[in-house]
N, C-alpha and C positions, 0 to 999 in steps of 0.2 A: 785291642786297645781299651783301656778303660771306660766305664761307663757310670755315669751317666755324662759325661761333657759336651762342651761349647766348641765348636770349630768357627775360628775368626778368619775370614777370607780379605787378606791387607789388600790384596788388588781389586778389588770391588770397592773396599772401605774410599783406597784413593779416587777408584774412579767419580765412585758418586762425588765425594768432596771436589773435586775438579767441575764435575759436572755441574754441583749447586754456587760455588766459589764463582764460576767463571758467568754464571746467570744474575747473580748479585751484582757483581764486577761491571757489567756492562746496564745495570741500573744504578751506577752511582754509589752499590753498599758494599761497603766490607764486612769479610764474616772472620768470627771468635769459632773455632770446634769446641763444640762443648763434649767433656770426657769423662763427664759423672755418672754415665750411665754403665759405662764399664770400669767404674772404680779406677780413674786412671790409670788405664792400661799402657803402658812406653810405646807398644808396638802399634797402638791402634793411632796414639798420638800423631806417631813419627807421618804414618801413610793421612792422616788430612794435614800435616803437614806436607807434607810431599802433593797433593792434591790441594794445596793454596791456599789452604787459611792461615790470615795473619798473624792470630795469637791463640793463645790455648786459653778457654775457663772450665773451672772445674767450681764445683760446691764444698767440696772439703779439703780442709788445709791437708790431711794427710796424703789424700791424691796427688797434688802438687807437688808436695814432698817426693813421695814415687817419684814422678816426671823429673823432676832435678835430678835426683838422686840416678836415674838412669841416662844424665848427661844430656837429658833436651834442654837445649839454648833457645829459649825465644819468649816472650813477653808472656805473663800469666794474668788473668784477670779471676776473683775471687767473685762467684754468682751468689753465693748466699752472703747476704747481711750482716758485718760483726758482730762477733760476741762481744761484749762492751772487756771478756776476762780474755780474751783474745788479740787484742791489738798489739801486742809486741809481736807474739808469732806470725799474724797478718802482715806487715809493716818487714819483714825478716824474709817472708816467703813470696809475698806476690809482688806483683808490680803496679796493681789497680785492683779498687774493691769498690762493689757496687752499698752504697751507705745511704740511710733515710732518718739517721737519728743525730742530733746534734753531739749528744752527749759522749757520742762514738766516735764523732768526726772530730772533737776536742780531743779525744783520747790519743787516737792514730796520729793528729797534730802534735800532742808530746811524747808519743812514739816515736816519730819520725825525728823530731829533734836531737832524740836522745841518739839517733845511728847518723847523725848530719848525712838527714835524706827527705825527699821527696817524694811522698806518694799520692799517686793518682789515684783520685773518686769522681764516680757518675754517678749522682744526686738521682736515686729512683723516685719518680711520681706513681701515685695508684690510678689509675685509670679507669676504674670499678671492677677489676679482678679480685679487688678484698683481700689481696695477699700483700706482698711486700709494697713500700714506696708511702714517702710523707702526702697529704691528702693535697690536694693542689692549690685550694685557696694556702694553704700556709707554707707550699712550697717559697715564696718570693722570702720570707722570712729566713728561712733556712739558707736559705743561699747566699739573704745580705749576711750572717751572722758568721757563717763556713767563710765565708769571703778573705777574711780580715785573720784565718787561721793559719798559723806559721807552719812548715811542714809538710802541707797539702797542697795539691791544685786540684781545682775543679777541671776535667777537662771535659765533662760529658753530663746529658741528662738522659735517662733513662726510665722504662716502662717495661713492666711483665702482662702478659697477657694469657688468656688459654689456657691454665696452669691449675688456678684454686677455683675461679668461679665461672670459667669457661669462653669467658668473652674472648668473640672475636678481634683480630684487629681489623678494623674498618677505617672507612678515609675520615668519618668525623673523628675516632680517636687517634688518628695518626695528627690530623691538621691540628687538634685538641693540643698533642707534645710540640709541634713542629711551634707551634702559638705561645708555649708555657717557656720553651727553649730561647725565644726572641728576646720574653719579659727574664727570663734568666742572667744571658749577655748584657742587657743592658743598666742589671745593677752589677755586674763584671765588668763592665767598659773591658769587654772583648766578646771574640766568637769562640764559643765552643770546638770541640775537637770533633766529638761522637753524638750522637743524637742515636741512639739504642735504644730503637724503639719494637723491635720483632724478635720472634723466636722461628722456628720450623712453621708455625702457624700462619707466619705473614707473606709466607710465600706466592700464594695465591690471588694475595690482592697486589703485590709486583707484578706478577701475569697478567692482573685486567690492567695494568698500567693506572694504578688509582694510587701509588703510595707516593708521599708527599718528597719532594725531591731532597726538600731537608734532610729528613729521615736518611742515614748515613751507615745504620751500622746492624748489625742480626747477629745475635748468640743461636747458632744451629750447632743442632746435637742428634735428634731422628734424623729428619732431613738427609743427613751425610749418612748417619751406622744403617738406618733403618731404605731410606729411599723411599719416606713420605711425607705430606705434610699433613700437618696436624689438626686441620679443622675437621675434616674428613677420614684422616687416614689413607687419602686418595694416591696408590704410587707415583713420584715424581718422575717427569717426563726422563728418560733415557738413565734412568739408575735401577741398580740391583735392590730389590728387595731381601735376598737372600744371602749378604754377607754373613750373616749369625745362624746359625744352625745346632739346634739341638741332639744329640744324640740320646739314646736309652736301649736297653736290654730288655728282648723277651726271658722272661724267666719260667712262666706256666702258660700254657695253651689249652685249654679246656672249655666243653661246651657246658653251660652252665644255664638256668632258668635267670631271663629277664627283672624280675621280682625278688626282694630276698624273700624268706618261708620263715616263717613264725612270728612273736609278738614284737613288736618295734618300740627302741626308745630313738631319742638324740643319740645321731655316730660321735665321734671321737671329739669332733669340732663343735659340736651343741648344735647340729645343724638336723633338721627334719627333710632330709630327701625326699620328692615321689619320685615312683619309678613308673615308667610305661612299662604293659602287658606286651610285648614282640613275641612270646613264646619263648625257646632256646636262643643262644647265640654264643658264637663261640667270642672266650674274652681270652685278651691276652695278657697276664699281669709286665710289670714291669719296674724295672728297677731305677724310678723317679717319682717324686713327691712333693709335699707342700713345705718340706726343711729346705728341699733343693730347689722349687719355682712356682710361681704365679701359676698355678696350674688353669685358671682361666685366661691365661693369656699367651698361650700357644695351641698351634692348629698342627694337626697330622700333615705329612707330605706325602702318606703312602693312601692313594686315590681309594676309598671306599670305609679307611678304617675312621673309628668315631670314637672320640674322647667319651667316656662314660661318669666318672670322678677319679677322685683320689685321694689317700690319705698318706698321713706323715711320709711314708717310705715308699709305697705304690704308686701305681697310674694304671688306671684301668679302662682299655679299648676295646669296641667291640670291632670285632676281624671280621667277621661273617658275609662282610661285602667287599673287601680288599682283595685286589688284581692279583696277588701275589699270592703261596703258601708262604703263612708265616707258622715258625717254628722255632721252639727253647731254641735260644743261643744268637737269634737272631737282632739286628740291630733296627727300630724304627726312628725317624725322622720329625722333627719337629720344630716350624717356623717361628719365634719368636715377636710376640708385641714386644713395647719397647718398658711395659711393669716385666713380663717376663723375662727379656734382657738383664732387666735390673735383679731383680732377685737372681739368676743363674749367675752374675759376677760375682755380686757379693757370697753366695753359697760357696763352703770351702767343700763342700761335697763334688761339686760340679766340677771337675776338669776343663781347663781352658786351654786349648789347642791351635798354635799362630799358623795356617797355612801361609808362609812367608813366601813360598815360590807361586803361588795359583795366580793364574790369568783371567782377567775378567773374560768370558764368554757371551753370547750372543742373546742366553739366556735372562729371561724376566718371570718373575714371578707374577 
């Protein structure tokens, strides 16, 4: 079979999604799978759908597009912030967009007129992540002004967290939206739908039983693919860690010195390696690189062997402690973070392989 590829395991994907869906569920929140991390994938879609998430978001309009276009019926929500030169295709493709700028929220309003339609925004607050969402003192502003905009409803307030500047969700910034959410409704003279206030991240302050009962709603995307959450990377209780698996080719097996030998500039990448002194060891080349993935962000599966580097087109492991003979032709193993996820989607190098029959097993990583 082709190499270097991605092997997607749907019955894991569903399982976990069941697993996190149904732990949400029984604290009052509903979850969005989020699909951007496999370029909207249909197949990966369909199984957290089938494992109980209620609507799908993705970050690009064209992944969306895929999902339609492969006949998934179910409510989409738009995670990145419009393009102000985007609102007709936003307004055409999704059903809800997450929005922090007026000027956007006026636009998608004569968007929506012009398709006599209705589309839903949840007004993002920043919450000191520094990334998306209006700053909170001037959220009330925004909200009396979107208020009175034709075309739109507000049905939700929203927050990013963990993402740009790391911040945890904590009870003071959850009570913080749950408190912003109140002052919201009450220049709406109504109650909101969503209070979306978590990612994968917030999962663990649901566990200490600390998240604010307001709080309604969680955009999860590792969580369900990966089977972690995000503060930690700590695996979640009774999910697979290993739906995503990497594939690669040995190509050379050779014992080679530790050290390279001679005068040293910057390798290919402008990068000054050092190398430990080990003596020999034997390296295996292979047939994956930095065109195809985050090479810092996968770990070997085959117990002994060690990532070494890599450039453009290689990966290079030292073998010299691996359980196994390995040998040209042979296939090694490789567990996915969820940057190395990402890159291995979108790389048209990378083969994507749906194991659509496998059975989740017993198995955790």
């Amino acid at each position: 079979m082709t190499t270097p590829r991605l092997t997607i395991d749907l019955g894991k994907i569903e399982h976990n999604a069941r697993c996190v869906v149904g732990f949400c569920r029984a604290n009052g929140i509903d979850v969005s799978g989020v699909t951007k991390v496999t370029c909207g994938h249909p197949e990966v879609a369909k199984a957290m759908l089938r494992g109980g998430v209620g609507m799908l978001a993705d970050s690009r309009l064209e992944n969306i597009r895929r999902l339609r276009t492969a006949g998934i019926d179910t409510p989409f929500m738009l995670l990145r912030i419009p393009a102000l030169s985007a609102v007709e295709a936003v307004v055409e493709t999704v059903d809800l967009s997450l929005n922090s700028e007026l000027v956007v929220l006026e636009a998608l309003s004569n968007a929506a007129q012009r398709r006599d339609r209705i589309h839903d925004v949840i007004i993002m607050v920043d919450l000191g992540d520094l990334r998306e969402g209006v700053w909170p003192d001037d959220l009330n502003a925004l909200v009396k002004a979107a208020s009175v905009l034709p075309g739109i409803r507000i049905v939700g307030l929203g927050t990013n967290l963990a993402c740009f500047g790391g911040v945890v969700p904590g009870e003071d910034n959850m009570h913080r939206l749950a408190k912003l959410a109140d002052e919201a409704e009450q220049i709406l003279g109504r109650e909101l739908e969503w209070i979306s206030g978590i990612n994968s991240s917030g999962l663990e302050l649901i566990a200490a039983g600390k998240m604010p009962a307001r709080v309604n709603h969680a955009r999860i995307g590792e969580g369900i693919l990966l089977g972690r959450e995000t503060t930690q990377r700590k695996p979640w209780p009774d999910t697979f860690q290993d739906a995503f698996v990497i594939h690669a080719e040995v190509l050379e097996v050779i014992r080679k010195p530790s050290q390279p030998m001679g005068e040293r500039s910057e390798d290919a990448f402008g990068g000054l390696t050092s190398f430990e002194d080990r003596g020999d060891e034997l390296r295996a080349l292979l047939n994956l690189g930095r065109q195809d993935i985050d090479v810092g962000g996968i770990a070997p599966c085959e117990p002994g062997a060690v990532i070494l580097g890599a450039s453009s087109d290689y990966l290079v492991v030292d073998v010299s402690a691996a359980t196994g003979t390995i040998r040209v032709g042979d296939e090694l193993t490789f567990s996915p973070n969820y940057s190395a996820l990402l890159s291995a989607m979108t790389s048209d190098y990378v083969q994507k392989v749906v194991l659509d029959e496998s059975k989740p097993d017993d198995r955790r990583l």
